[in-house]
VOGU-3710 file (C-alpha; in Angstrom, 3 decimals, decimal comma):
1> xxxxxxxxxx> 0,000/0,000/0,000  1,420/3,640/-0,803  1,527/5,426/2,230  2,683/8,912/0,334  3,397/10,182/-2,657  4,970/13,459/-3,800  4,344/14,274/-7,888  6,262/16,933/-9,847  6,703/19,009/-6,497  8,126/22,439/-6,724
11> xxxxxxxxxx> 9,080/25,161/-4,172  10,438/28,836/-3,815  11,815/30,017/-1,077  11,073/34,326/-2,064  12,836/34,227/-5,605  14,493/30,845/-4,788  13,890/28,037/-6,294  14,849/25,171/-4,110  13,298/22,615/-5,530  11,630/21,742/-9,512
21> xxxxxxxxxx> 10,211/17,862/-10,511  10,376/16,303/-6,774  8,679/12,905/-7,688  8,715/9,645/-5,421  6,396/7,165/-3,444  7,070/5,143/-0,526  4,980/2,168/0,518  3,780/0,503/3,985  7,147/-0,802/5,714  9,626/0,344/3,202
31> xxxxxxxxxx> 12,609/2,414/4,665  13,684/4,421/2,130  16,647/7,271/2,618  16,997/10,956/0,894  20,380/11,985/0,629  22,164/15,001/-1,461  24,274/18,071/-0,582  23,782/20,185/1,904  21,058/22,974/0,965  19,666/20,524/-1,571
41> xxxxxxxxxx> 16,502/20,693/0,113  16,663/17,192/1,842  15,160/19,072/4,910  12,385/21,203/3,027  10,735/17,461/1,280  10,496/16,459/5,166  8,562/19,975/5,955  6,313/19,552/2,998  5,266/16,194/3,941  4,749/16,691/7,370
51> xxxxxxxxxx> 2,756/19,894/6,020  5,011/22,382/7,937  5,968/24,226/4,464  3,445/24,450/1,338  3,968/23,266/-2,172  4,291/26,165/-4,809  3,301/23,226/-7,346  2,675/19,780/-7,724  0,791/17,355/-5,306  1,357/15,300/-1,984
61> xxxxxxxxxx> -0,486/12,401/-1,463  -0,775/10,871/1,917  -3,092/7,927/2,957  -6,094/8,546/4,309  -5,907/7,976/7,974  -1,876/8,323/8,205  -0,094/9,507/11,496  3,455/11,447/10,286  5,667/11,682/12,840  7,910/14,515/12,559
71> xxxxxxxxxx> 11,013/16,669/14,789  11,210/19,386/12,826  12,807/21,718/15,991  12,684/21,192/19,857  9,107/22,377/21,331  9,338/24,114/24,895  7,847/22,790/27,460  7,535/23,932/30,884  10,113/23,987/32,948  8,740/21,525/35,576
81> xxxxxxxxxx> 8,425/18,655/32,613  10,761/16,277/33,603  12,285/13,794/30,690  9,963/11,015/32,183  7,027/13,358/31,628  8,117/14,778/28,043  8,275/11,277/26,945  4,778/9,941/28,466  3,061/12,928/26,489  3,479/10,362/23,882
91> xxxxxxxxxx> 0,981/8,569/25,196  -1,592/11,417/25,831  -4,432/9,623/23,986  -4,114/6,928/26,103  -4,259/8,698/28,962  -6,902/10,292/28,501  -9,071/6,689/27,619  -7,592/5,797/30,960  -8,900/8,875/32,598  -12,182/8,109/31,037
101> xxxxxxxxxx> -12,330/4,702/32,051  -11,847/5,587/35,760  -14,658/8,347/35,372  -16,670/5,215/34,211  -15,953/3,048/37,055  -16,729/5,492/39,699  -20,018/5,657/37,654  -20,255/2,069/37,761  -20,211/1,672/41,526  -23,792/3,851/42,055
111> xxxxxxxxxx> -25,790/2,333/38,891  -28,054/-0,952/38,321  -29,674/-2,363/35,734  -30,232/-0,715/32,156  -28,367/1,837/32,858  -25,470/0,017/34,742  -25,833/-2,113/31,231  -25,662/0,992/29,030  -21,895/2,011/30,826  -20,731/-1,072/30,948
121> xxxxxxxxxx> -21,042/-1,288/26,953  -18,998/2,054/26,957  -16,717/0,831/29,500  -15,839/-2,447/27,117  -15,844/-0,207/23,730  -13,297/1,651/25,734  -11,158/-0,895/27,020  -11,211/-2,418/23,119  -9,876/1,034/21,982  -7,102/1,397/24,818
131> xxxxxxxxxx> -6,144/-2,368/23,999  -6,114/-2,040/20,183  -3,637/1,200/20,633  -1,158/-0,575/22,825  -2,197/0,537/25,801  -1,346/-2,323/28,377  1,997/-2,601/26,400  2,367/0,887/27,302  5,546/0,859/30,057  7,628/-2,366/28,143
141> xxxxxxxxxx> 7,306/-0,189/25,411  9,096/3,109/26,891  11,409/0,455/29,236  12,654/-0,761/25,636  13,099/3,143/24,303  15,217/4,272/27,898  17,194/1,241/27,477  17,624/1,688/23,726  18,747/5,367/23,403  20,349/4,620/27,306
151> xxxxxxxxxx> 17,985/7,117/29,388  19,305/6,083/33,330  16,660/6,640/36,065  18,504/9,374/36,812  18,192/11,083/33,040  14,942/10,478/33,149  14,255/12,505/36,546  16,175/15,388/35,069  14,100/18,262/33,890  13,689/18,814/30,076
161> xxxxxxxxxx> 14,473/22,378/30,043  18,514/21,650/31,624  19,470/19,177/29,031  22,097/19,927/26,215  20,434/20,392/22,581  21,796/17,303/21,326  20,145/15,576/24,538  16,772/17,018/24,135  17,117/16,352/20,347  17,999/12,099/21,151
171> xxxxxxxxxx> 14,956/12,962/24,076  12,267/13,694/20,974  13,595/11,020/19,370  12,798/8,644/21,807  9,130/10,301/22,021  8,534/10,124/18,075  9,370/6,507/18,450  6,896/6,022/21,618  4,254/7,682/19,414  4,651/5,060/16,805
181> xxxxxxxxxx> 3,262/6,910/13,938  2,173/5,141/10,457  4,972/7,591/8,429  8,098/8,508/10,597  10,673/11,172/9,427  13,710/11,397/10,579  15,923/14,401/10,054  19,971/13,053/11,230  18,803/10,773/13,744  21,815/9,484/14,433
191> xxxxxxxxxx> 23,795/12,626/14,939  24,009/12,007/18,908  23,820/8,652/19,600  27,136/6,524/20,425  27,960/2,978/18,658  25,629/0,989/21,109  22,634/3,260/20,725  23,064/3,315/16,720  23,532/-0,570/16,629  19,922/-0,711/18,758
201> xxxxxxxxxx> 17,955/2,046/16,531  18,986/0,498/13,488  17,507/-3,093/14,603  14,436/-1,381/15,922  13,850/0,401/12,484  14,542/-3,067/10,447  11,437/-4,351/12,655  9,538/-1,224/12,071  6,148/-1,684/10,944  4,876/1,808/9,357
211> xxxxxxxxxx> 7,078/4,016/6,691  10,203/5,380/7,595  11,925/7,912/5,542  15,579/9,444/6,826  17,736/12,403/5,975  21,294/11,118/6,932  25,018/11,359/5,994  25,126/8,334/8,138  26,634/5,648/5,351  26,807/2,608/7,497
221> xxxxxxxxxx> 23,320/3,459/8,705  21,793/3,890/5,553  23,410/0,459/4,134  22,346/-0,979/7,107  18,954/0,225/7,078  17,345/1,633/3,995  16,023/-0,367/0,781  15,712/2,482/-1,415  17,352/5,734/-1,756  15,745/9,331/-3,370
231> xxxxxxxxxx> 18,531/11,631/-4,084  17,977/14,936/-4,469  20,335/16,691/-6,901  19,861/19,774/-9,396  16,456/20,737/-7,494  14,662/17,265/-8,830  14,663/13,739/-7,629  15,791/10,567/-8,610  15,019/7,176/-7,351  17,821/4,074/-7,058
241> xxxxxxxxxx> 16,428/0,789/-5,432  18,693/-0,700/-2,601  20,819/0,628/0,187  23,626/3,223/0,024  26,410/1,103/-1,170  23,526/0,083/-4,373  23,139/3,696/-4,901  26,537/4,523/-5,515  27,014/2,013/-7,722  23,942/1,986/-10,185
251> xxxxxxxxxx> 24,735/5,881/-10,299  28,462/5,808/-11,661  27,121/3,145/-13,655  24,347/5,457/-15,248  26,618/8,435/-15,243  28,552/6,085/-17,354  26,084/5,118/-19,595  24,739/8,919/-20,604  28,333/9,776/-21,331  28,285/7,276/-23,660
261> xxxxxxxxxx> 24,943/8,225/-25,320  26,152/12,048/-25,142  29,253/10,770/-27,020  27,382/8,754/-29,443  24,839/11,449/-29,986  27,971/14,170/-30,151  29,227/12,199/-32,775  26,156/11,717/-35,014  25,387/16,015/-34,572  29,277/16,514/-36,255
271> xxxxxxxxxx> 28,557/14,773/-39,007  25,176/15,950/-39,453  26,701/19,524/-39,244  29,456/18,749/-41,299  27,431/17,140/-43,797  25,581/20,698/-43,809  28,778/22,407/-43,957  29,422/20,601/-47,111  26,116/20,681/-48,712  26,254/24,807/-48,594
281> xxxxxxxxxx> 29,460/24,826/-49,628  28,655/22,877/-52,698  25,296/25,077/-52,936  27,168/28,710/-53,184  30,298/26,747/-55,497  27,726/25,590/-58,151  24,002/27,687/-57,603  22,672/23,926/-57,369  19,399/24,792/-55,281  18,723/20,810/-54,977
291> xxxxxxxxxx> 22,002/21,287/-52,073  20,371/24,236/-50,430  17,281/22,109/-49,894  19,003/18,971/-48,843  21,293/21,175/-46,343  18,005/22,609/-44,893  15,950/19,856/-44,439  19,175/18,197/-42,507  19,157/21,524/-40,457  15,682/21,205/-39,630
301> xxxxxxxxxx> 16,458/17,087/-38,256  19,383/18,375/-36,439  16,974/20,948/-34,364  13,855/18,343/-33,978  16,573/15,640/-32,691  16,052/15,109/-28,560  19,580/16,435/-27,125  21,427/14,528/-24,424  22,362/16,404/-21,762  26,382/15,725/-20,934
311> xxxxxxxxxx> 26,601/14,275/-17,089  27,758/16,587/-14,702  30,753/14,090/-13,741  32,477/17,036/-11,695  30,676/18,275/-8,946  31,726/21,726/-6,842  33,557/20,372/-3,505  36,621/20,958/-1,327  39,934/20,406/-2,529  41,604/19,441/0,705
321> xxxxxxxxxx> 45,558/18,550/0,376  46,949/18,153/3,755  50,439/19,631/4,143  52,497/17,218/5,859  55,471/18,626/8,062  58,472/16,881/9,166  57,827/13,629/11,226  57,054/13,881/14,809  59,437/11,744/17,350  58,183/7,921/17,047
331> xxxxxxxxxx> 56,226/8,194/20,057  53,724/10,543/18,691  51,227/10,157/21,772  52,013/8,474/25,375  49,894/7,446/28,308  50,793/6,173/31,267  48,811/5,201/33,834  46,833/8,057/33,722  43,183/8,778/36,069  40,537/11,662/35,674
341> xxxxxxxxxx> 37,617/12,733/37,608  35,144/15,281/37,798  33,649/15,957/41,405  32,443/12,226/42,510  32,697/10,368/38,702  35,573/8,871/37,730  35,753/8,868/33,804  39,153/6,573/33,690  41,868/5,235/35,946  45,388/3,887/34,664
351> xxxxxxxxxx> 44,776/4,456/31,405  47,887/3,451/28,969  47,714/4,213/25,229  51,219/4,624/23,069  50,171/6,033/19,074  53,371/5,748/17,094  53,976/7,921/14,451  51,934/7,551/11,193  49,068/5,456/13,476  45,812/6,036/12,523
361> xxxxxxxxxx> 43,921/5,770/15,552  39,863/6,147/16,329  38,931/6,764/19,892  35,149/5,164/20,450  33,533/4,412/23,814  29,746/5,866/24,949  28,325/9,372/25,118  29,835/10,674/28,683  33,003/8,129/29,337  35,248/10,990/28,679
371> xxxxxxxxxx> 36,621/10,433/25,110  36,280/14,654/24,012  38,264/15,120/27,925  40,948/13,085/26,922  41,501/14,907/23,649  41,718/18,498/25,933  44,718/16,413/27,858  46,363/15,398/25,116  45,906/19,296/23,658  46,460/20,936/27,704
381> xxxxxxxxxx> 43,556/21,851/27,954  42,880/19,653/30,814  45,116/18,091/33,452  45,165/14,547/34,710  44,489/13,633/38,164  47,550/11,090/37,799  49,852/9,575/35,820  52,426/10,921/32,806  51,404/12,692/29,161  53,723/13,299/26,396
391> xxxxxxxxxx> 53,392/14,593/22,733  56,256/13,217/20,460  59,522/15,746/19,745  58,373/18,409/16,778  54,977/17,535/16,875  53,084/20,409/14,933  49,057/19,496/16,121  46,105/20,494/14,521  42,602/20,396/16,882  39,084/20,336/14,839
401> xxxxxxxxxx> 36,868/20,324/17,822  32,932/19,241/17,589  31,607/22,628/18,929  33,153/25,179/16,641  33,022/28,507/18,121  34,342/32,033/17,175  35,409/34,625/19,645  34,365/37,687/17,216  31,167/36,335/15,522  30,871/39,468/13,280
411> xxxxxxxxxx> 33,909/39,086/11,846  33,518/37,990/7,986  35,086/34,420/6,682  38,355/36,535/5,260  38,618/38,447/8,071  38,932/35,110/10,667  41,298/33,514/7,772  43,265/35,900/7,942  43,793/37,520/11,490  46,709/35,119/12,523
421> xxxxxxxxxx> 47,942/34,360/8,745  50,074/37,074/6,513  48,706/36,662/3,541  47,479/38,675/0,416  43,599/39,219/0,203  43,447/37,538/-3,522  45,426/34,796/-2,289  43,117/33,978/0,896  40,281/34,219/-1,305  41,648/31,703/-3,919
431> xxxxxxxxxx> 42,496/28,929/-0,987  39,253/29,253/0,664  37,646/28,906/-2,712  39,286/25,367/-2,591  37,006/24,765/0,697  34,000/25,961/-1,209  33,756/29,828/-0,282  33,237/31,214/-3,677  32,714/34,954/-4,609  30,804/36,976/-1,866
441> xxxxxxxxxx> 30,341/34,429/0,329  34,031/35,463/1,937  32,307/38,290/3,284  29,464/36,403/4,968  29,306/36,491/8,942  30,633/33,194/10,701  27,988/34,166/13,547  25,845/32,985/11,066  27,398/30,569/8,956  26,039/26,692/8,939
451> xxxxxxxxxx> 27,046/24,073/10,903  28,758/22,461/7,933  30,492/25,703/6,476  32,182/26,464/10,244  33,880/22,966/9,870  35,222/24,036/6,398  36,256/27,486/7,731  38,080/25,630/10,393  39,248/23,009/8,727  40,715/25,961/5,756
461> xxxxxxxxxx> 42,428/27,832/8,879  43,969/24,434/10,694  45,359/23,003/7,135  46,831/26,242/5,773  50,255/25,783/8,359  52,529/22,318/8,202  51,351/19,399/10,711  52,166/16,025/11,936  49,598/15,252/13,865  46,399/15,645/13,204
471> xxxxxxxxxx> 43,031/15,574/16,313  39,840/15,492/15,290  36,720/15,428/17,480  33,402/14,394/15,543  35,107/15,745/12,139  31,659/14,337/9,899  29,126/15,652/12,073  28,051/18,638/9,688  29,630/17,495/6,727  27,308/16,236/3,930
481> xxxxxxxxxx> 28,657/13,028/2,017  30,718/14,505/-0,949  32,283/16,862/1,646  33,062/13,786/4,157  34,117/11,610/1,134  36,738/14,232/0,333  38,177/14,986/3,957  38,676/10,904/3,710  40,789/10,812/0,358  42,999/13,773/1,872
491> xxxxxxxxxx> 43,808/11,765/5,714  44,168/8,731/3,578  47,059/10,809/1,572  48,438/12,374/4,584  51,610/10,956/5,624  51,604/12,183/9,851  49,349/10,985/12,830  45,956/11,092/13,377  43,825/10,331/16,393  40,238/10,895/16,021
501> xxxxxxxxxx> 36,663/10,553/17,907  34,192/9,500/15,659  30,714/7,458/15,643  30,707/7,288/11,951  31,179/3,776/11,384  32,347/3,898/7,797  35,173/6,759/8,347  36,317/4,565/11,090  36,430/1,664/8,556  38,130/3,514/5,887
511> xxxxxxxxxx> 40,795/5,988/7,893  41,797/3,949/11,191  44,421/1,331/11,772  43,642/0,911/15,086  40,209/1,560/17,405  41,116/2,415/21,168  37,858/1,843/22,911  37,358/3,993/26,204  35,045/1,472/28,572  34,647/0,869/31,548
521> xxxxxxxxxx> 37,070/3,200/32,703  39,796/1,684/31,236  41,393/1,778/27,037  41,349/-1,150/25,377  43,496/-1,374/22,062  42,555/-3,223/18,882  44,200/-3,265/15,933  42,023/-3,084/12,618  38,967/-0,928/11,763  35,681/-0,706/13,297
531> xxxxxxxxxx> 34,250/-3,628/11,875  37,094/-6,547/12,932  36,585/-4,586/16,234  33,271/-5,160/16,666  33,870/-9,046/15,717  36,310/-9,359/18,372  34,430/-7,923/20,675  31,425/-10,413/20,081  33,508/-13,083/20,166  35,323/-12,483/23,512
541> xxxxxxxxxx> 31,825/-11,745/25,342  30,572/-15,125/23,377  33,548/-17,213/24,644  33,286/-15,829/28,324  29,430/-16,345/28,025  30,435/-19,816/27,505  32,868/-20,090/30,107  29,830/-18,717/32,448  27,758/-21,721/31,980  30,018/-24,306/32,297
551> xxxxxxxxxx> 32,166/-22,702/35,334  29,031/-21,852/37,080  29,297/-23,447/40,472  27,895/-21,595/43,828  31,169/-20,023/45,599  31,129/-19,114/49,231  34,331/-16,867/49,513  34,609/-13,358/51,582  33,659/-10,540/49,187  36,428/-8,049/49,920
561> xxxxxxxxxx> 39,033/-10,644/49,558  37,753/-11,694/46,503  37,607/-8,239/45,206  40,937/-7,117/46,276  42,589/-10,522/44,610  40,277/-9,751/41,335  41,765/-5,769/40,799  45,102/-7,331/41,275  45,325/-9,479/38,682  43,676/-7,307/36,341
571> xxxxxxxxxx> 46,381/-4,865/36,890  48,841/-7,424/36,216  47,003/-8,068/33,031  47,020/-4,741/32,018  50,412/-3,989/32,445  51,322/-6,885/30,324  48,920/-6,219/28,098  50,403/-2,423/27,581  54,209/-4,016/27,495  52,718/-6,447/24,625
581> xxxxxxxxxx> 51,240/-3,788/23,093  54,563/-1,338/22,877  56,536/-4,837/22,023  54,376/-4,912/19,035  54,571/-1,759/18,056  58,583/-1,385/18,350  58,307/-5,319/16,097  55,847/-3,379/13,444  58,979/-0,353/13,097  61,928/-3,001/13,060
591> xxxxxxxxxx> 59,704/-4,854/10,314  59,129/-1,951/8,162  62,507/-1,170/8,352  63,864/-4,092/6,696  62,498/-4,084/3,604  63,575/-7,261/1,303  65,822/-9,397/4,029  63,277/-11,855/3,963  64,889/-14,263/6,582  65,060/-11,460/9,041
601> xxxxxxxxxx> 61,660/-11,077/7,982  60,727/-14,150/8,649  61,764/-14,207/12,060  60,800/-10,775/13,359  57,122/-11,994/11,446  56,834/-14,909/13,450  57,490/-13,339/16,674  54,982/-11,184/16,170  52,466/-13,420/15,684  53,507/-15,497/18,671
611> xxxxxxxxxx> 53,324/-11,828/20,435  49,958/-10,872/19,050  48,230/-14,795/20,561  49,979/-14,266/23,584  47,916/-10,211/23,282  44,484/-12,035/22,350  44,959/-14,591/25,353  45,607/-12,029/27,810  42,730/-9,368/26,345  40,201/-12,532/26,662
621> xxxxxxxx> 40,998/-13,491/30,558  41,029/-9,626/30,818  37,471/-8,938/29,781  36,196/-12,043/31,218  37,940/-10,944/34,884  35,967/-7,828/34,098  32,774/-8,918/33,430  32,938/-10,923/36,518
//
């Protein structure tokens, strides 16, 4: 069943038009994601569905009976709403057939008879209604929500009106999906969730039972998630079947295609005009009229024929090259048993982490366990409680944070470029045209510039001077697709560090050589991307799962004894594990640096596999220690 339908949709914003020829349809349980640049008009389809913008032209078509379910921007509420209570109001139809129903029964206690009867009938017509909407499912529904999206007791008895914007964003969230409406629209869902809470709102939108259509630059979500994708490019839309990965291929594949037909048809219209050419050349030589008739009826084919519009194979976008300065010492980053707190929580104790020079390192763990702090001690800008810090000789850092701020918000784009670098006006203007600030839009405000064009700005400012290292907090979060698919091919070029907090899953998978997970307190070390972390993961927890059952005998030991002995050896472990770890590291240098000596290569190979079992041992007894 088609649950909507947009047909030849158009819309001006004043004497803008934004968007010309929108045309799609999603059915009953289909997932379906709308991606394209940012201020394609991604957002504006949502608002025109959910009827928060009109259509200049065109129709909408939405089943009769439909419930959208839309955040466009966070209501206010008052300030006594607690989280609990903002989330409940998406059950305010239910309440109020419960409030009804009570109403009844007090009724029901002074009647008899025909009328006693006559409410009763109402009383079961109501019950029917408050079962059929999900009524007595009500609190295992928002129980599977907090524990989804990871809303503590304590969250939930916060008031609304205190949280961060990014918490009362993942807050509505949470509500939408209480509300369970037949079309839900999601505008970057997944901008504020950590790996855990992604992993859990993709399954829950796989079982999903109504329509669900997402903006996101989310690339692993979308594979993971959509069937069909609706990009929106040149103010119309198109329409590819099959995830994100699908999309990207069937396009280059068309794009291919209508180069060809352009080509073929480019070829038929020169000889066609030069056959012209020809004819009227012939025509003036010899006064032959017969010529000027066959060179005007060919004219006349050549202007009926349907032209084929080249592809636009080269799209405006950044054109990022990373200057690389001299190396930093090998140790570009050290750790050593380093704690932090704030007041009462403890965000990690004895933390050891060694990045050698050229690593590429992502830093993942769950919203709050202090990955963003650790960055501002790496940078200074924080100081440990305990333990030892150190940034490699000559490193040259450069720090994107997540919240980009400016100091002087009326200050124009030029004017921040260039107020710590000398440097001509024309030239500032021609290298921020390479991060996509063309013409007059140097002289636009960066009080007011988009989320996406303060990362470029930043990103034009931090990439102008040499560097070595590079630290990047949440460098995707604004960025739309092209933009992030070009900040990839630059750090894959660049030849220095890089240590990086990210929860998009496919940067991780395509920059990092190694994921450093911050849990539990503590940094754990893998080497790989995202993805062989994640398998290793499940297979640890799997094995000691295992080990559970068949180990599970009832122990009668003293509990602080037991304790003390447990913390013990999983300091021993970690210490070895960190040794192992820098072992490994110093192997992976004297390896590279032998280049064809293959029987030293042999041997210094074979150690290091002996070195990385003797890692994967020790990692499994320590998470299973852990989990005890």
């Amino acid at each position: 069943m088609i649950e909507l339908s947009l047909n030849s949709v158009e819309k001006c914003f004043g004497a803008n038009l934004i968007l010309r020829n929108v045309t799609f349809e999603v059915q009953t349980g289909e997932r379906v994601g709308l991606v394209g640049r940012n201020g394609s008009g991604k957002s504006t389809v949502l608002k025109l569905i959910s009827g928060l913008e009109c259509i200049d032209k065109g129709n909408i078509a939405i089943r009769k009976g439909a419930i959208i379910g839309y955040l466009e921007q966070i209501p206010s509420y008052s300030k006594k709403y607690t989280v609990n209570e903002v989330l409940n109001l998406a059950f305010k139809d239910l309440m109020q057939i419960e409030e009804e129903m009570m109403k009844l029964e007090k009724k029901m206690r002074a009647l008899e008879d025909a009328e006693l009867d006559k409410i009763l009938k109402l009383y079961s017509n109501m019950q029917e209604q408050y079962e059929i909407r999900g009524g007595y499912e009500k609190e295992e529904k928002l129980s599977r929500i907090c524990t989804g999206l990871k809303f503590s007791n304590e969250f939930l008895n916060k008031h609304f009106s205190l949280l961060s914007g990014g918490e009362k964003t993942t807050v509505m969230l949470g509500k939408i999906l209480l509300e369970n409406p037949d079309i839900l629209l999601l505008d970057e869902p997944t901008n504020h969730l950590d790996m855990d809470s992604l992993d859990w709102l993709e399954n829950y939108l796989k079982e999903y039972r109504g329509a669900v259509v997402i903006v996101s630059h989310d690339r692993y979500f979308l594979d993971s998630v959509v069937s069909k994708i609706i990009e929106i490019e040149d103010l119309e839309s198109k329409t590819y079947m099959g995830n994100y990965s699908d999309f990207i291929k069937q396009k280059e594949e068309n794009i291919t295609l209508e180069l060809e037909s352009f080509k073929e048809q480019q070829k038929k219209v020169d000889a066609i005009e030069n056959s012209i050419k020809t004819l009227r050349d012939w025509a003036n030589r010899s006064g032959n009229e017969k010529f000027y008739r066959r060179a005007a009826s060919m004219q006349k084919r050549l202007e009926k024929m349907e032209k084929v519009d080249r592809p636009n194979t080269e799209k405006q976008n950044m054109k990022l090259n990373i200057k690389s300065s001299g190396r930093s010492g090998e140790e570009a980053i050290k750790l050593e048993g380093a704690c932090k707190s704030f007041y009462d929580k403890e965000l990690f104790c004895d933390a050891n982490l060694l990045v050698t020079y050229g690593e590429r390192i992502a830093l993942i763990g769950p919203n709050g366990s202090g990955k963003s702090t650790m960055i501002k001690i790496l940078l200074g800008e924080e100081r440990i409680d305990q333990g030892k810090i150190q940034l490699g000789a000559n490193a040259k850092v450069a720090y994107l944070p997540q919240d980009i701020n400016f100091k002087d918000e009326t200050q124009t784009v030029l004017q921040y470029f260039r107020e710590d670098i000398e440097v001509l006006e024309g030239k500032a203007r021609e290298y921020l045209s390479k991060f996509m600030f063309y013409g007059e839009s140097v002289f636009k405000k960066v009080g007011s510039l988009s989320g996406g064009e303060k990362t470029r700005l930043k990103l034009s400012k931090l990439l102008y001077e040499d560097v070595n290292l590079l630290v990047l907090d949440e460098p995707t979060n604004h960025l739309d697709i092209d933009s992030i698919e070009t900040l990839e091919e630059a750090l894959m070029d660049f030849k220095g560090t890089i240590f990086f907090i990210s929860h998009d899953r496919y940067f991780i998978n395509k920059i990092c050589n190694k994921v450093v997970a911050l849990e539990n307190k503590r940094l754990t070390s893998c080497i790989g991307n995202y993805d062989y972390y994640k398998v290793k993961k499940t297979e640890l927890i799997e094995k000691i799962e295992e080990a559970k059952i068949k180990e599970e005998k009832p122990k009668k030991v003293k509990a602080a004894d037991e304790t003390r002995k447990k913390e013990m050896i999983i300091k021993g472990l970690e210490k070895n594990i960190y040794e192992l770890e820098q072992e490994l590291s110093e192997l992976d240098i004297k390896i590279n640096s032998l280049g064809s000596d293959y029987i030293e290569l042999s041997k210094f190979t074979s150690k290091k596999e002996k070195f990385e079992e003797e890692l994967e041992r020790l990692m499994e007894e320590w998470v299973k220690l852990d989990m005890l």
